[in-house]
Predicted model as a PDB file, atoms N, CA, C, CB and O in Angstrom, pLDDT in the B-factor column:
MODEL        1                                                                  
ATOM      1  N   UNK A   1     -17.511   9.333  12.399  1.00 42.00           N  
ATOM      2  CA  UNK A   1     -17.873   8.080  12.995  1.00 42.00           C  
ATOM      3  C   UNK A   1     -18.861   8.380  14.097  1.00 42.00           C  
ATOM      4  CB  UNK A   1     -16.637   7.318  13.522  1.00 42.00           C  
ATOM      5  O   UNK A   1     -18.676   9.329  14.858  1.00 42.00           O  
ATOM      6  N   UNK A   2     -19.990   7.520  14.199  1.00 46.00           N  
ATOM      7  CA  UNK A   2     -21.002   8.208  15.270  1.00 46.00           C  
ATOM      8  C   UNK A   2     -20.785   7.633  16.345  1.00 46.00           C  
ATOM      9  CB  UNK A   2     -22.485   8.141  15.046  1.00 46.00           C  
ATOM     10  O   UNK A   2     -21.199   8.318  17.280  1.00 46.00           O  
ATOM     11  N   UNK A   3     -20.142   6.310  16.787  1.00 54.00           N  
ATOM     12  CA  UNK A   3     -19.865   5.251  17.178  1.00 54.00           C  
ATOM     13  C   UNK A   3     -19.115   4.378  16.679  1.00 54.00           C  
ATOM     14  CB  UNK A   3     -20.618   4.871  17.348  1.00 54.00           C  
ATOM     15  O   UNK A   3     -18.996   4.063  15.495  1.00 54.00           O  
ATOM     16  N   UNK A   4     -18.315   3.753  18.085  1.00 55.00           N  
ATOM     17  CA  UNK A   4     -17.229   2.770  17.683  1.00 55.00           C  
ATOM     18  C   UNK A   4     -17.830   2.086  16.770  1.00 55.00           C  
ATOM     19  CB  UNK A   4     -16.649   1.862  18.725  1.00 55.00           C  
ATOM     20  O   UNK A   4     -19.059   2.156  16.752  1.00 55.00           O  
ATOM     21  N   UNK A   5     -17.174   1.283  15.816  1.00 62.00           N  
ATOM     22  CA  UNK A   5     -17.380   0.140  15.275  1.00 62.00           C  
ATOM     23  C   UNK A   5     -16.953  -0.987  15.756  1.00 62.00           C  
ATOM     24  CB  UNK A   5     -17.051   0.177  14.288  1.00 62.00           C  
ATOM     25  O   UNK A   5     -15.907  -0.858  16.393  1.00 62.00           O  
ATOM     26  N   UNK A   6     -17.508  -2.417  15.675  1.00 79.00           N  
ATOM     27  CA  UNK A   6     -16.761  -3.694  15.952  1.00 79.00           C  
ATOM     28  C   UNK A   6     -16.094  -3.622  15.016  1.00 79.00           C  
ATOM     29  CB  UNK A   6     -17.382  -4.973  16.089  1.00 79.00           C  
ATOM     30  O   UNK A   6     -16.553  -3.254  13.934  1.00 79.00           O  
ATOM     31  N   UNK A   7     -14.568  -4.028  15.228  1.00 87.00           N  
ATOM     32  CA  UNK A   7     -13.759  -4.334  14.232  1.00 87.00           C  
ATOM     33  C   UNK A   7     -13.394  -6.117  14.981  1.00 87.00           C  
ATOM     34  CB  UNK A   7     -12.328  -2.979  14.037  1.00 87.00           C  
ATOM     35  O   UNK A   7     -13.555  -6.498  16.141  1.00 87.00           O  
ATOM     36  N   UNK A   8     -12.953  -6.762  13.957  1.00 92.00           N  
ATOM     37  CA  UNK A   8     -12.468  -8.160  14.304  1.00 92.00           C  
ATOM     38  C   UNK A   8     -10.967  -7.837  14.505  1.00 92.00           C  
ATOM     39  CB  UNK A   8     -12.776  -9.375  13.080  1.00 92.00           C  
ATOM     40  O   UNK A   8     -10.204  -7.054  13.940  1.00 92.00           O  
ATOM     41  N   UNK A   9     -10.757  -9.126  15.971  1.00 94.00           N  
ATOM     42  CA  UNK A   9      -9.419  -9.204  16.114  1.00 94.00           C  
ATOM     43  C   UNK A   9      -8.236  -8.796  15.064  1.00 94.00           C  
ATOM     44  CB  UNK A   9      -9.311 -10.387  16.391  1.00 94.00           C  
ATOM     45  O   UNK A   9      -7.230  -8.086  15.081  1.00 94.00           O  
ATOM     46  N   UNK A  10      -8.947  -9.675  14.103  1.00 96.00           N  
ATOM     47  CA  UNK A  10      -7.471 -10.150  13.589  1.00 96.00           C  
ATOM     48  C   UNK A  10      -6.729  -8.183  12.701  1.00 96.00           C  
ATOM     49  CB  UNK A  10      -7.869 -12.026  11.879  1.00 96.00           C  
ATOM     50  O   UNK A  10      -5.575  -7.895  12.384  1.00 96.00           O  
ATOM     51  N   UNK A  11      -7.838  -7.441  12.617  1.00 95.00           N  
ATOM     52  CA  UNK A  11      -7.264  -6.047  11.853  1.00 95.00           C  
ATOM     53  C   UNK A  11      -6.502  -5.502  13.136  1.00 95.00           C  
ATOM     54  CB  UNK A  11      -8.634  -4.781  11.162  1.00 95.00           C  
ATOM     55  O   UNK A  11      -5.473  -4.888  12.854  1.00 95.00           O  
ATOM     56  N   UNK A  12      -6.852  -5.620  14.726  1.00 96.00           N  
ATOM     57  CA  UNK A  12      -5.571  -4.845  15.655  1.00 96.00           C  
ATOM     58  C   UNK A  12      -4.798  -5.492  15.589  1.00 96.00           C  
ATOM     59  CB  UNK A  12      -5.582  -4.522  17.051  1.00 96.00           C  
ATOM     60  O   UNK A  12      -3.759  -4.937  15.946  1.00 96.00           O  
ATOM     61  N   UNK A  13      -4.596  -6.964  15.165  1.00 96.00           N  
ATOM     62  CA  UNK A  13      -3.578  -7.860  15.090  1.00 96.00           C  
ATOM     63  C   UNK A  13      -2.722  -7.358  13.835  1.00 96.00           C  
ATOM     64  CB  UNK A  13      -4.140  -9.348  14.982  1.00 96.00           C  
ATOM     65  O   UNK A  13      -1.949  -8.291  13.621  1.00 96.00           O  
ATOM     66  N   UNK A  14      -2.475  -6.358  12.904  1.00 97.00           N  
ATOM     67  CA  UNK A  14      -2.057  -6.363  11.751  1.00 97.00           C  
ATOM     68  C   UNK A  14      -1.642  -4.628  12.320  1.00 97.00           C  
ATOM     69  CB  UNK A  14      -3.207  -6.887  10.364  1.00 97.00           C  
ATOM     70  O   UNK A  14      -1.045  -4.104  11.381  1.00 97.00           O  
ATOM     71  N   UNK A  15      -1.747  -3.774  13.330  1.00 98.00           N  
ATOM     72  CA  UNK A  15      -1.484  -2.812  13.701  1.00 98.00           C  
ATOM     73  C   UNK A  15       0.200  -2.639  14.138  1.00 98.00           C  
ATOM     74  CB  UNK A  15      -2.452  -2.657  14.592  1.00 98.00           C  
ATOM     75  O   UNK A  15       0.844  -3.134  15.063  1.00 98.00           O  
ATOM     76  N   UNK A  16       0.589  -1.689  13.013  1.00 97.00           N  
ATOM     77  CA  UNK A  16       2.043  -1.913  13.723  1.00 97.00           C  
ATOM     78  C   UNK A  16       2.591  -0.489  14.418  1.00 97.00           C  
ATOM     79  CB  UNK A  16       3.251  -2.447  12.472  1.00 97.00           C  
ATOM     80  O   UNK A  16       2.005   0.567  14.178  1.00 97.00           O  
ATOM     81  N   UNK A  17       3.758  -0.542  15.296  1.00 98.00           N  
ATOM     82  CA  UNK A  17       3.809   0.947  15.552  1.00 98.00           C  
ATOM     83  C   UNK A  17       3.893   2.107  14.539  1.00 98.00           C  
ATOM     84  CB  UNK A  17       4.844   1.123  16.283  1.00 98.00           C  
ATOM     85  O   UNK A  17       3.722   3.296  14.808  1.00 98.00           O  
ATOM     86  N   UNK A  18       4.153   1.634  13.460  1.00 98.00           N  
ATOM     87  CA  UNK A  18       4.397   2.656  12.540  1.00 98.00           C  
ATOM     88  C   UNK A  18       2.606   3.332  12.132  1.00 98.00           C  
ATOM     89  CB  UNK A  18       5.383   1.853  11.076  1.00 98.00           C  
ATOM     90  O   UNK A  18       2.285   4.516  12.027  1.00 98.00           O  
ATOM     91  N   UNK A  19       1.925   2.386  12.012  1.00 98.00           N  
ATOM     92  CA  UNK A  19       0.638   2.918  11.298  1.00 98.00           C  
ATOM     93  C   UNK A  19      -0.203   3.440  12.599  1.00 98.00           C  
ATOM     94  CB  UNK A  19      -0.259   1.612  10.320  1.00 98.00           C  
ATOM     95  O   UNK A  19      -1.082   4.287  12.433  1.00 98.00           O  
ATOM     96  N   UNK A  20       0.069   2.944  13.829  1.00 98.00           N  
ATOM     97  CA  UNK A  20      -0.293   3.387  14.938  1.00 98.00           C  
ATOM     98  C   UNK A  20       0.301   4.978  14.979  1.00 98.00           C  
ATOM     99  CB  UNK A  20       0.197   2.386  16.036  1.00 98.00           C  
ATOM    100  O   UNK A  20      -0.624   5.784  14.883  1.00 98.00           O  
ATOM    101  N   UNK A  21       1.456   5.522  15.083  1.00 98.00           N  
ATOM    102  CA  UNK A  21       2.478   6.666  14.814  1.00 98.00           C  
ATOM    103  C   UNK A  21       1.668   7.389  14.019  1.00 98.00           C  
ATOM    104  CB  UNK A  21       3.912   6.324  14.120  1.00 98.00           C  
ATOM    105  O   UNK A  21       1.200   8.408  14.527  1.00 98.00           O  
ATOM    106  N   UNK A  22       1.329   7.092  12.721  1.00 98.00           N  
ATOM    107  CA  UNK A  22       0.891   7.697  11.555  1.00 98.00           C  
ATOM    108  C   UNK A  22      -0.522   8.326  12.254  1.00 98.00           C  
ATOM    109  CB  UNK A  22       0.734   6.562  10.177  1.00 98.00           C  
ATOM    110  O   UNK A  22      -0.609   9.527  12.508  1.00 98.00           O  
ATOM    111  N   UNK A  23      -1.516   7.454  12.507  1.00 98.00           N  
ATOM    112  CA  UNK A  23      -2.402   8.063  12.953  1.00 98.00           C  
ATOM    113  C   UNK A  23      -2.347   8.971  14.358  1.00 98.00           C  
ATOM    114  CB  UNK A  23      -3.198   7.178  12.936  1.00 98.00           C  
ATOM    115  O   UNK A  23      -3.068   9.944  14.576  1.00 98.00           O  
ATOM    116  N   UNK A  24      -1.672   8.615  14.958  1.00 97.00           N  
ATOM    117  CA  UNK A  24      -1.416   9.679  16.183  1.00 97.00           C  
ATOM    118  C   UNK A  24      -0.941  10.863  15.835  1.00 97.00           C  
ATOM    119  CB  UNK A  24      -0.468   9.252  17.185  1.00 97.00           C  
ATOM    120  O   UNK A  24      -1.293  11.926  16.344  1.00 97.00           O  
ATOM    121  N   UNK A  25       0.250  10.666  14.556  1.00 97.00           N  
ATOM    122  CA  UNK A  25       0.697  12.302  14.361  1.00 97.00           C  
ATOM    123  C   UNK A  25      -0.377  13.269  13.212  1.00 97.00           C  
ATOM    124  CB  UNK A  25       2.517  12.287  13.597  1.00 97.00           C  
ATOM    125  O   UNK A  25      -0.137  14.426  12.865  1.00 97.00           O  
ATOM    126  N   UNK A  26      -1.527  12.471  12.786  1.00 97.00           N  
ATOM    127  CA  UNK A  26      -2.351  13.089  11.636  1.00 97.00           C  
ATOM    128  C   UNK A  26      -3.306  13.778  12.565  1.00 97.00           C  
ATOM    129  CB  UNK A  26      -3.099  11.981  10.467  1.00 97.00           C  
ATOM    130  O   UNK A  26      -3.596  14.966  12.425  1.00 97.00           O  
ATOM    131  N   UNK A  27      -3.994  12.691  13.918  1.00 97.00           N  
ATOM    132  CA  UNK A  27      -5.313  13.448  14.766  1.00 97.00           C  
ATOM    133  C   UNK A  27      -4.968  14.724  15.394  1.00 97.00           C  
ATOM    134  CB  UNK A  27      -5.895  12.536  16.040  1.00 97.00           C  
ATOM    135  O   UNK A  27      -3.927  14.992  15.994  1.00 97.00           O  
ATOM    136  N   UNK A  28      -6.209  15.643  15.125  1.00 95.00           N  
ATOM    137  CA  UNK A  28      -6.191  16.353  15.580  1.00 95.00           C  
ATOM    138  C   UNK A  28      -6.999  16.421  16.894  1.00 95.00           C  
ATOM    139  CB  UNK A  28      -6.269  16.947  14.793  1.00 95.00           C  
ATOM    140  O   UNK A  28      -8.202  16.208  16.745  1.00 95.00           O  
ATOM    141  N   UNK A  29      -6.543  16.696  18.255  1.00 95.00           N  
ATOM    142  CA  UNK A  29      -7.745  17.032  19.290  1.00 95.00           C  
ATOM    143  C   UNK A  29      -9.198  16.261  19.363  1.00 95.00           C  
ATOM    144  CB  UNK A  29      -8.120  18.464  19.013  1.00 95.00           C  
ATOM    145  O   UNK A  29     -10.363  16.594  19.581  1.00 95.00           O  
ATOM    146  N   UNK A  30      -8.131  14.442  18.910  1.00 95.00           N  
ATOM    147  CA  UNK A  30      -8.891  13.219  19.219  1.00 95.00           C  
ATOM    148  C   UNK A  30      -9.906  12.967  18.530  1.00 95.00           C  
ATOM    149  CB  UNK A  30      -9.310  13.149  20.380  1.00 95.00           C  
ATOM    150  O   UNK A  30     -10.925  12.404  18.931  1.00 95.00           O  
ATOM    151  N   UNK A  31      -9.614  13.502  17.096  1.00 96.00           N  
ATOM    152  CA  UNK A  31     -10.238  13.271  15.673  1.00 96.00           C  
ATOM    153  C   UNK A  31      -9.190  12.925  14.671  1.00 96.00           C  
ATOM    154  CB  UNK A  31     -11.006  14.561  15.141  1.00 96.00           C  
ATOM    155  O   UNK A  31      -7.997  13.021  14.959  1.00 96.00           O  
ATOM    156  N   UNK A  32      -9.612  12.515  13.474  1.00 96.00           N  
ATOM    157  CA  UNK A  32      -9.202  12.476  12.129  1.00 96.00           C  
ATOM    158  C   UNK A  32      -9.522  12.586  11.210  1.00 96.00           C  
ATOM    159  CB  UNK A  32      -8.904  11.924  11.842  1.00 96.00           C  
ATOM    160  O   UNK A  32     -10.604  12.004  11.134  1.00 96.00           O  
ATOM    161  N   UNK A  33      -9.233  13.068  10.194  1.00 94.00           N  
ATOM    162  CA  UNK A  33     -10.340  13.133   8.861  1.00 94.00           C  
ATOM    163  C   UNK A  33     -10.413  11.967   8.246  1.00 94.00           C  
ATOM    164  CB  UNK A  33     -10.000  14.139   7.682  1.00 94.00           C  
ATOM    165  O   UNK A  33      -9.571  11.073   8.319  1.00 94.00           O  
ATOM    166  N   UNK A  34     -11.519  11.950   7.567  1.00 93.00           N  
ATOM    167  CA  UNK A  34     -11.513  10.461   7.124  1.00 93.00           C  
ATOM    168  C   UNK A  34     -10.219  10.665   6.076  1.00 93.00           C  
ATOM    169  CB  UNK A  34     -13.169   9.836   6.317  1.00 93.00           C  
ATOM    170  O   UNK A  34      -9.105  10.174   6.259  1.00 93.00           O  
ATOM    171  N   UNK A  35     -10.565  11.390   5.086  1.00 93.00           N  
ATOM    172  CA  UNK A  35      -9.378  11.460   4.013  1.00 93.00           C  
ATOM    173  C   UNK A  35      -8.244  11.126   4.344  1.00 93.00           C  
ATOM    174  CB  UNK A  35      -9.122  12.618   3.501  1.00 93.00           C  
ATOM    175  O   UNK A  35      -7.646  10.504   3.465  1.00 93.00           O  
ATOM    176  N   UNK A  36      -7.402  11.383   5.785  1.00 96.00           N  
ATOM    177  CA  UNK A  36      -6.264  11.378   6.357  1.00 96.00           C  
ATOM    178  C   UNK A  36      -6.172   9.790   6.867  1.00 96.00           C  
ATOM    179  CB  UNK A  36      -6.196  12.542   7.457  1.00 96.00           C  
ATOM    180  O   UNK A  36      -5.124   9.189   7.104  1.00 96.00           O  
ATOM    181  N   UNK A  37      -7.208   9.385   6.952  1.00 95.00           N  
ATOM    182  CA  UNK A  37      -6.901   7.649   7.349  1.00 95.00           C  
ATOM    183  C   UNK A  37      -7.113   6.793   6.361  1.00 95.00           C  
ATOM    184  CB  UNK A  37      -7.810   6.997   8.476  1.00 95.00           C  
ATOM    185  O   UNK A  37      -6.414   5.784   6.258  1.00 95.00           O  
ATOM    186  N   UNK A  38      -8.383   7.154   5.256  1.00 94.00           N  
ATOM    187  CA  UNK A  38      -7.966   6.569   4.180  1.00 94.00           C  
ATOM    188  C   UNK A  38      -6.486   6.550   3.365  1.00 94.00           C  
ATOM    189  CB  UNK A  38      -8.794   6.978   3.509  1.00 94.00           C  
ATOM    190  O   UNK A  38      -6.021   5.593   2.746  1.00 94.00           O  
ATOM    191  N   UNK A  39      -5.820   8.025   3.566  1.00 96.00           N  
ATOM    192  CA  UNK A  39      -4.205   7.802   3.512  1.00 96.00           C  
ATOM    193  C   UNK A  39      -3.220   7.093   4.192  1.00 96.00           C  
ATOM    194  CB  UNK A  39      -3.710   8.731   3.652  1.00 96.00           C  
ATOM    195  O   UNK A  39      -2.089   7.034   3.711  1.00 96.00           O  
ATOM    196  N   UNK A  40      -3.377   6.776   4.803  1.00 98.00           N  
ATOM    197  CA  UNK A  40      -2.965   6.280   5.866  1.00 98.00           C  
ATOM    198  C   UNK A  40      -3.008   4.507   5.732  1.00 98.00           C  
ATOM    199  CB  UNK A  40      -3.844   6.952   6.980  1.00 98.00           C  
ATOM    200  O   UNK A  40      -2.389   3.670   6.389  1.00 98.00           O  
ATOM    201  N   UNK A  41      -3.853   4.358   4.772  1.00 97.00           N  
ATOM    202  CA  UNK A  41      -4.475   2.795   4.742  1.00 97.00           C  
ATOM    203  C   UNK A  41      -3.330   2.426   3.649  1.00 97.00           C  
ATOM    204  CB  UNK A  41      -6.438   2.523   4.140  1.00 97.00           C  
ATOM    205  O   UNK A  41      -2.419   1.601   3.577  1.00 97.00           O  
ATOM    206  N   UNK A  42      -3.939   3.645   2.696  1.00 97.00           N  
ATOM    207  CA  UNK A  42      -2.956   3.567   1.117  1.00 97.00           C  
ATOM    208  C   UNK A  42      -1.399   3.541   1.206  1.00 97.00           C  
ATOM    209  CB  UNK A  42      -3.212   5.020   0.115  1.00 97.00           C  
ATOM    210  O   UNK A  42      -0.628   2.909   0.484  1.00 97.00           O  
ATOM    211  N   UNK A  43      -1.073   4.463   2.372  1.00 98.00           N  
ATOM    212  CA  UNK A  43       0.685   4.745   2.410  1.00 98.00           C  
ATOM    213  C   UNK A  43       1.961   3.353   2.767  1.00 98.00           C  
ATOM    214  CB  UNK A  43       0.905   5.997   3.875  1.00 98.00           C  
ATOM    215  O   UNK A  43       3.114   2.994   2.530  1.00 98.00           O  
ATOM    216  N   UNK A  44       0.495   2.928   3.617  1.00 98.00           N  
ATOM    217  CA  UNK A  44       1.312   1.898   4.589  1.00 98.00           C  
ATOM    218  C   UNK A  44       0.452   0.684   3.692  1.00 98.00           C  
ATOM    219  CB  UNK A  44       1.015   2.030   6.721  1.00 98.00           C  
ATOM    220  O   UNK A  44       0.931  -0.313   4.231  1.00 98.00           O  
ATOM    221  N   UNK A  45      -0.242   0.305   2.952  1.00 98.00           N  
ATOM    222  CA  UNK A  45      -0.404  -0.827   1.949  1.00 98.00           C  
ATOM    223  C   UNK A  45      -1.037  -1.804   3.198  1.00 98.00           C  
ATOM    224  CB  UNK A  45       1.242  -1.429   1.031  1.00 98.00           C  
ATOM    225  O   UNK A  45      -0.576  -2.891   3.547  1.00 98.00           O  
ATOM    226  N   UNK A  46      -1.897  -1.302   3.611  1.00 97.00           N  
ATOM    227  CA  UNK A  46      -2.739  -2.313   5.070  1.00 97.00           C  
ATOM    228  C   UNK A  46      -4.242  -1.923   4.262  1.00 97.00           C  
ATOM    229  CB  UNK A  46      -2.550  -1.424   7.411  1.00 97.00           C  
ATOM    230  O   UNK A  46      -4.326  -1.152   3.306  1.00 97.00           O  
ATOM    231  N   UNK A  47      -5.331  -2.625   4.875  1.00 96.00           N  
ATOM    232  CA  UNK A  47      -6.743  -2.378   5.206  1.00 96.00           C  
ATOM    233  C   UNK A  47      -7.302  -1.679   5.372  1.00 96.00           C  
ATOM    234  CB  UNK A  47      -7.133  -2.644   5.800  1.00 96.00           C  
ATOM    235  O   UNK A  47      -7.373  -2.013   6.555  1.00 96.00           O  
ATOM    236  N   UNK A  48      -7.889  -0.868   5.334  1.00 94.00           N  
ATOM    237  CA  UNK A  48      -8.964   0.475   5.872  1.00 94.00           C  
ATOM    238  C   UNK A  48      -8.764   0.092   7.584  1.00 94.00           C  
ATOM    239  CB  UNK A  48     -11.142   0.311   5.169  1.00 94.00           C  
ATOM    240  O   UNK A  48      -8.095   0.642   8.459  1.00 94.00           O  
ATOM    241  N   UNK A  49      -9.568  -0.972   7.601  1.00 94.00           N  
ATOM    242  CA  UNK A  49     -10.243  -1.401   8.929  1.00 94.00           C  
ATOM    243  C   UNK A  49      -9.142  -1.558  10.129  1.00 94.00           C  
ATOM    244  CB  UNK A  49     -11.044  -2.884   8.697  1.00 94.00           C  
ATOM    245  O   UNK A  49      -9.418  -1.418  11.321  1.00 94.00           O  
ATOM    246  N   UNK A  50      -7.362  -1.990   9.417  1.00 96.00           N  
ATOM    247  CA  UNK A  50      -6.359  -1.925  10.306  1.00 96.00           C  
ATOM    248  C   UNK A  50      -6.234  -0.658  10.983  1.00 96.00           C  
ATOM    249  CB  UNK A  50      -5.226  -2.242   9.708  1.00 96.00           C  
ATOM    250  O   UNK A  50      -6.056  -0.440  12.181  1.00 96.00           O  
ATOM    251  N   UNK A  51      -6.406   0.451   9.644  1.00 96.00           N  
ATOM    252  CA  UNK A  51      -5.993   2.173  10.739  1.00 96.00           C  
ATOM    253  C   UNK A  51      -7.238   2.647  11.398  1.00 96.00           C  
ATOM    254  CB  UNK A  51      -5.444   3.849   9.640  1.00 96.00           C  
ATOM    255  O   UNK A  51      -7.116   3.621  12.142  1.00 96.00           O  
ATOM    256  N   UNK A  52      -8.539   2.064  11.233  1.00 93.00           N  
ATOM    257  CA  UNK A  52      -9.952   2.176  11.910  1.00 93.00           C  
ATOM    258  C   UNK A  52      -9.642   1.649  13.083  1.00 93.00           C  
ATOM    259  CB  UNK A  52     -11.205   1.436  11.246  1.00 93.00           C  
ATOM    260  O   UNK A  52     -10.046   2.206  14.104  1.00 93.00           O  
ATOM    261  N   UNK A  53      -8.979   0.644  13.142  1.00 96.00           N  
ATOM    262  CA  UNK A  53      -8.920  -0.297  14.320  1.00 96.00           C  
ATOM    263  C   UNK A  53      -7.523   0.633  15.343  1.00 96.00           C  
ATOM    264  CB  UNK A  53      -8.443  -2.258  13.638  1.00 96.00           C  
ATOM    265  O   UNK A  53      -7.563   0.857  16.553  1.00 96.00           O  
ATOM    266  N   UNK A  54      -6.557   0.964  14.506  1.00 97.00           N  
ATOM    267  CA  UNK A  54      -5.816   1.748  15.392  1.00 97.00           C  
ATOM    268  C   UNK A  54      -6.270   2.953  15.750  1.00 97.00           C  
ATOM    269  CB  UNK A  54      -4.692   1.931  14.974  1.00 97.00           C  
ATOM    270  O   UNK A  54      -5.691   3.416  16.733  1.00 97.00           O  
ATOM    271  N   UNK A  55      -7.303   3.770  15.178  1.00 95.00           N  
ATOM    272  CA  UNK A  55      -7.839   4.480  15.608  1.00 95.00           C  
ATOM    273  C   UNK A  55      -8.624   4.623  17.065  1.00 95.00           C  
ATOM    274  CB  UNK A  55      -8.285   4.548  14.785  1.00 95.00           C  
ATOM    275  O   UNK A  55      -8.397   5.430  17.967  1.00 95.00           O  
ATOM    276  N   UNK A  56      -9.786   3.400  16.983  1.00 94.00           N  
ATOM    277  CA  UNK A  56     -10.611   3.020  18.431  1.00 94.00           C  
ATOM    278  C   UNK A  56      -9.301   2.574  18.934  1.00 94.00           C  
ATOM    279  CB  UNK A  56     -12.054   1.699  18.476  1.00 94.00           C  
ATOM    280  O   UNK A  56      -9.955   2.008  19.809  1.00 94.00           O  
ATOM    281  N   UNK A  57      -8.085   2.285  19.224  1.00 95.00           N  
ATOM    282  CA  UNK A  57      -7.160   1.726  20.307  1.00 95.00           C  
ATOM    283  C   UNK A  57      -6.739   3.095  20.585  1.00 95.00           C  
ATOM    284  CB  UNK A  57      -5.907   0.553  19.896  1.00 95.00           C  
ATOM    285  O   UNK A  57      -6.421   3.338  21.749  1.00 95.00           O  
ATOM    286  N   UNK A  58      -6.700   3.713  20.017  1.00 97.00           N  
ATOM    287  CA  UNK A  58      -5.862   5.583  20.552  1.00 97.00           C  
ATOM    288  C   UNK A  58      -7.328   5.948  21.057  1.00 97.00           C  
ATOM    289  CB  UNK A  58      -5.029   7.152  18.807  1.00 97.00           C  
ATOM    290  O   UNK A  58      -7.232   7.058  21.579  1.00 97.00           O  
ATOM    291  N   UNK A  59      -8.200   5.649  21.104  1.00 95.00           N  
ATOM    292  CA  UNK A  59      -9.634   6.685  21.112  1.00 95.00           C  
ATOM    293  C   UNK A  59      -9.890   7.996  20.630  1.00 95.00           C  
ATOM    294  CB  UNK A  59     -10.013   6.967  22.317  1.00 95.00           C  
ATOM    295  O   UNK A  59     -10.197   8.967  21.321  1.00 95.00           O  
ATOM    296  N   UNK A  60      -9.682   7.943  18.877  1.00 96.00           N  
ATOM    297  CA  UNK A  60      -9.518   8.420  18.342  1.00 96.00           C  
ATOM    298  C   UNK A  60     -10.613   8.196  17.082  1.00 96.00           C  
ATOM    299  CB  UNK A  60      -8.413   8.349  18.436  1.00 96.00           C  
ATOM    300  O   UNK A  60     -10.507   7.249  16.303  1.00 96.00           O  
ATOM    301  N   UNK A  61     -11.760   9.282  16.991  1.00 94.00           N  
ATOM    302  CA  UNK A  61     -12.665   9.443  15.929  1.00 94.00           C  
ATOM    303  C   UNK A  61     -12.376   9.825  14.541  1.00 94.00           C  
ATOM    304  CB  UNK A  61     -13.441  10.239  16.305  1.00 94.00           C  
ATOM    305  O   UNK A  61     -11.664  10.768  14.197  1.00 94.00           O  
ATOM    306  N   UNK A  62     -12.865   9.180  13.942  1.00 92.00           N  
ATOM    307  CA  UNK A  62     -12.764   9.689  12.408  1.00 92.00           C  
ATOM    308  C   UNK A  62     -14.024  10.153  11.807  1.00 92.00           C  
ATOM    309  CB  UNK A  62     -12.262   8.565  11.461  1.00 92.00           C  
ATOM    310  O   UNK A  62     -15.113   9.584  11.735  1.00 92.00           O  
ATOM    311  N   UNK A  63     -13.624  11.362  11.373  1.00 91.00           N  
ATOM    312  CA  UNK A  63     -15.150  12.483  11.000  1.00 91.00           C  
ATOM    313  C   UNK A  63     -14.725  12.760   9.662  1.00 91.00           C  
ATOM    314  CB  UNK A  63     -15.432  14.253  12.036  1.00 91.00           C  
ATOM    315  O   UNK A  63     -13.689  12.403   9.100  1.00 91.00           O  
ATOM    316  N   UNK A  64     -15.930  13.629   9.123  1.00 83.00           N  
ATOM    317  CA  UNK A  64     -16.209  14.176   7.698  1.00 83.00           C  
ATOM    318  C   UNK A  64     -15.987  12.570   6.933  1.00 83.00           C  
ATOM    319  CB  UNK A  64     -14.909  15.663   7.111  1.00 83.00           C  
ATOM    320  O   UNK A  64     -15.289  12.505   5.921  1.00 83.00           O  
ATOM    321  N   UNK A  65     -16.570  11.445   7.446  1.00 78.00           N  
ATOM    322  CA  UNK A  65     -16.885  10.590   6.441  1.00 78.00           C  
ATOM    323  C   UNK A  65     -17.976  10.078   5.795  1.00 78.00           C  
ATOM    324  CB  UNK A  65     -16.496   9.861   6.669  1.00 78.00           C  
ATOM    325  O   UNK A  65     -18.816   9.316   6.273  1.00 78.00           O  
ATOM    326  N   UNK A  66     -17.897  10.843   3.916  1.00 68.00           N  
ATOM    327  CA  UNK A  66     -18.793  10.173   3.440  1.00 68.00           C  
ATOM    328  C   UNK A  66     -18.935   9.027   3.142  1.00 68.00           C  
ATOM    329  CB  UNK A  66     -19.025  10.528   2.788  1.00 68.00           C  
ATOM    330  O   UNK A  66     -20.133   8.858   2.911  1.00 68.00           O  
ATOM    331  N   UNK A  67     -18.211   7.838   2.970  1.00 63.00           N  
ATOM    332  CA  UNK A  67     -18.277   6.741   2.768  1.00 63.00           C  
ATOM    333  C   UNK A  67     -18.453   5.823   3.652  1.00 63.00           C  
ATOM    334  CB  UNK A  67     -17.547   6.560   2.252  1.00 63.00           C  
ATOM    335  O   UNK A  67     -18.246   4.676   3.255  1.00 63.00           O  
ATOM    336  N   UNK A  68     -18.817   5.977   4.885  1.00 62.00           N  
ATOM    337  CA  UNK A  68     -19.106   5.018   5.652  1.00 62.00           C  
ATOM    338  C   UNK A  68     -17.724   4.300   6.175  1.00 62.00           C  
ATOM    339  CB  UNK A  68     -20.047   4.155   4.911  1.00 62.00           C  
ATOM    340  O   UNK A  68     -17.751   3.775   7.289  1.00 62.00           O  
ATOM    341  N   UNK A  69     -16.543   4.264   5.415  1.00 61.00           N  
ATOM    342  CA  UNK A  69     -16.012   3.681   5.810  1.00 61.00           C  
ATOM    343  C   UNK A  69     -15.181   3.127   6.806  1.00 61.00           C  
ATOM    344  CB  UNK A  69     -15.949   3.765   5.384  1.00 61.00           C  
ATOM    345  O   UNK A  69     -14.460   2.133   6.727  1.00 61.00           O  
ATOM    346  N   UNK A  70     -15.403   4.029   7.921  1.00 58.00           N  
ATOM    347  CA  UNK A  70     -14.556   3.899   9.237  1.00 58.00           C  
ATOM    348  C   UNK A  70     -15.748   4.185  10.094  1.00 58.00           C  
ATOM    349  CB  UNK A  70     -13.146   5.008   9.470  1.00 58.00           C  
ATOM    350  O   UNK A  70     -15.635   4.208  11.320  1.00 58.00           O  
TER     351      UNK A  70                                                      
ENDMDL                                                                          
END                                                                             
């Protein structure tokens, strides 16, 4: 991620402690792989953009992404 993204309200609104948890125990040293949050999207049956969004609330980057998607 080169920079935050805007994410819309309503995806931190759909952030629960659990998927918040998930991504805190995957980052490493205030990164994530993308692969590891795209899992993360899939495990917990949410949005991409919900664990993107819990990501910028931890201040927490997501790298090695080819897809743009976070």
């Amino acid at each position: 991620m080169s920079g935050q993204v805007t994410i819309d309200q309503k995806f931190y609104d759909q952030i629960t402690p659990e998927v918040a948890q998930a991504v805190a125990e995957k980052a490493h040293e205030g990164s994530i792989a993308c692969e590891a949050a795209r899992k993360i999207a899939e495990d917990f049956g949410v949005p991409r953009l919900v664990v993107g969004a819990a990501c910028n609330q931890a201040k927490i980057k997501v790298n090695n992404c080819g897809l743009g998607c976070f």
